[in-house]
MIPA-348303 format. One record per residue: x, z, y negated of N, C-alpha, C in turn. Coordinates in steps of 0.02 Angstrom, whole numbers, padded with zeros to 5 digits, always signed. Example, Ala and Ser with C-alpha at 12.3 -4.5 7.8 and 13.67 -1.06 7.14 Angstrom:
BEGIN
+00660+00390+00284+00615+00390+00225+00660+00390+00165/+00642+00354+00112+00684+00357+00053+00645+00394-00002/
! end
This chain:
BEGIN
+00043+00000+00059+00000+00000+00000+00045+00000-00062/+00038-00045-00094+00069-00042-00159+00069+00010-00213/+00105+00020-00246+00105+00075-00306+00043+00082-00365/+00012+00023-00391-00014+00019-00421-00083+00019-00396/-00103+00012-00336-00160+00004-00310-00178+00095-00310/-00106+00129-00267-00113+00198-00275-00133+00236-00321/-00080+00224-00376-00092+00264-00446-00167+00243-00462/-00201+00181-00447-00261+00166-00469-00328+00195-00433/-00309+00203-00370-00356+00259-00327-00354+00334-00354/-00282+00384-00370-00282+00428-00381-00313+00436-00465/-00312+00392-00502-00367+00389-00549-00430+00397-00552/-00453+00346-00496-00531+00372-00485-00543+00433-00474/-00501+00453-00434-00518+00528-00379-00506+00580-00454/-00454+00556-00518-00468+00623-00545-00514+00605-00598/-00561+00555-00619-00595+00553-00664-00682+00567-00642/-00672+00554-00560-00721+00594-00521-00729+00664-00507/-00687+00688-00541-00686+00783-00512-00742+00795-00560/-00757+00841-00515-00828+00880-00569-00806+00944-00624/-00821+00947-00694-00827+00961-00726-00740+00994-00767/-00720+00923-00736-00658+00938-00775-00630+00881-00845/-00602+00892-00871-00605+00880-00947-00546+00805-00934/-00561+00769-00957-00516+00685-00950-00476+00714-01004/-00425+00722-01016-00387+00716-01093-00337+00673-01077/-00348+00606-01127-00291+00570-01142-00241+00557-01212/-00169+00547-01199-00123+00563-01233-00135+00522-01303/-00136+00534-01355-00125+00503-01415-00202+00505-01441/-00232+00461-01465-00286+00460-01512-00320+00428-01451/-00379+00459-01438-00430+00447-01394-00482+00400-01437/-00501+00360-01387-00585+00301-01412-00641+00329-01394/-00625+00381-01322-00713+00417-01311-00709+00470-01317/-00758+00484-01294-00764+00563-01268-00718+00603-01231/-00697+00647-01223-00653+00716-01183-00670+00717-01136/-00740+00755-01130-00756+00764-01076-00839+00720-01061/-00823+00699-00982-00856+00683-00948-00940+00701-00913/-00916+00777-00915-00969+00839-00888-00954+00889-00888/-00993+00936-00916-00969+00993-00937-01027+01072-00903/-01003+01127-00887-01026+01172-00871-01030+01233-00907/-01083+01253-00869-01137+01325-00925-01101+01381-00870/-01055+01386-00812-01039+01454-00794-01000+01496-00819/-01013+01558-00808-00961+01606-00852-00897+01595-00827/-00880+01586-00867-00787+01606-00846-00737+01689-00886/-00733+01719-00860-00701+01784-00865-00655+01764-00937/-00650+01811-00983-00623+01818-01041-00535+01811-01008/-00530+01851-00934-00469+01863-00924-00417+01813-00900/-00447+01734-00894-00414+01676-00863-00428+01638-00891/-00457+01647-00999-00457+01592-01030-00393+01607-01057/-00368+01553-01094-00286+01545-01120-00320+01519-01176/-00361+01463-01194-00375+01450-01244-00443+01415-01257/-00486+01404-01310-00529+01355-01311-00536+01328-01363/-00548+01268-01372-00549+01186-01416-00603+01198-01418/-00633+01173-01504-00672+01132-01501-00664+01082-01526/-00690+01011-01522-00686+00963-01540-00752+00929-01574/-00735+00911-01630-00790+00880-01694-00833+00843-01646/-00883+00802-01663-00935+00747-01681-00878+00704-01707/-00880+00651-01690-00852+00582-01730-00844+00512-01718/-00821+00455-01735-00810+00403-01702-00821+00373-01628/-00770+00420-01594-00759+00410-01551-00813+00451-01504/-00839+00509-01498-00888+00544-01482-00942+00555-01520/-01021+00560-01507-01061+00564-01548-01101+00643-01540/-01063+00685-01498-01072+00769-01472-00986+00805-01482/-01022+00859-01502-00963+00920-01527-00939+00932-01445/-00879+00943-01423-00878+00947-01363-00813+01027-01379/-00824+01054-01290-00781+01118-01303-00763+01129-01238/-00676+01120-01237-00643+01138-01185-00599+01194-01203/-00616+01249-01116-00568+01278-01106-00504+01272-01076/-00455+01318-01082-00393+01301-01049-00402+01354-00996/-00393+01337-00936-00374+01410-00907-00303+01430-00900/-00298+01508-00886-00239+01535-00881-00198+01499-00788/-00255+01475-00769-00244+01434-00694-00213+01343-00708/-00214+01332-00774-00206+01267-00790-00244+01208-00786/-00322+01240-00738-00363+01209-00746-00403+01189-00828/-00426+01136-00827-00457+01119-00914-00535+01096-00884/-00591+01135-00912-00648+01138-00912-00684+01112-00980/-00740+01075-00968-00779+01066-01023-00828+01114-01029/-00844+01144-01101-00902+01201-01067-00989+01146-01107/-01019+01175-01103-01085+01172-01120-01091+01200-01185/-01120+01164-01239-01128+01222-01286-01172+01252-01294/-01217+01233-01275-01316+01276-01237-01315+01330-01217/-01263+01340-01167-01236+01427-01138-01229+01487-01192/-01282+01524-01183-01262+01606-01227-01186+01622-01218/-01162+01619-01174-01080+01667-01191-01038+01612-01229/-01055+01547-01228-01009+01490-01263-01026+01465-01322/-01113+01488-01352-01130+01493-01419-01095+01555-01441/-01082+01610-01411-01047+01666-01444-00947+01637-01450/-00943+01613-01434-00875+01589-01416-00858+01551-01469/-00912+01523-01489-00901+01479-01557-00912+01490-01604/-00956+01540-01601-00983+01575-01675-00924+01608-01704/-00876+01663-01633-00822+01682-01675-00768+01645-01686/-00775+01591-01648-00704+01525-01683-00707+01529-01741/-00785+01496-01759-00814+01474-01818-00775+01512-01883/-00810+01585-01866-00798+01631-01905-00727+01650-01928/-00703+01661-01873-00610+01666-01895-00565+01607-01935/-00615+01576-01920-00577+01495-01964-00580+01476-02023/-00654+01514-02044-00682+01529-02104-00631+01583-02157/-00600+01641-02093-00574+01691-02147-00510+01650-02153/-00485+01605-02139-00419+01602-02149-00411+01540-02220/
! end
């Protein structure tokens, strides 16, 4: 099997994983993420969370976490613990 056929299978397989966040390098044309989830994730294995505007390239505010596992999740922004998540982004960004 050729190289390129490979790398082109292992593409599918990761743009098919469920509810994990596509990020590509440099200035993106779409969207981040693909599909995104409303489960809690423990305060203690986030490392960080994004949000990302409305714009051009996306026409929804989108919000990924990082985990402390290296996994990258899209969350939902509908979810009560991830409307609270943003409210205090919001807010801290405001005081600065």
């Amino acid at each position: 099997m050729n190289s390129k056929l490979l790398f082109a299978m292992l593409a599918v397989c990761v743009i098919l994983e469920e509810g994990t966040a596509i990020i590509s390098m440099g200035s993106s044309l779409h969207c981040v993420c693909i599909k995104s989830e409303s489960r809690l994730i423990p305060h203690r294995i986030l490392n960080k969370v994004e949000i990302l505007p409305k714009g051009p390239h996306c026409n929804t505010i989108q919000i990924i976490a990082y985990l402390k596992t290296g996994e990258v999740i899209c969350l939902k922004k509908k979810a009560p613990w991830v409307k609270m998540i943003m409210k205090k982004i919001l807010e801290n960004e405001r005081k600065k």
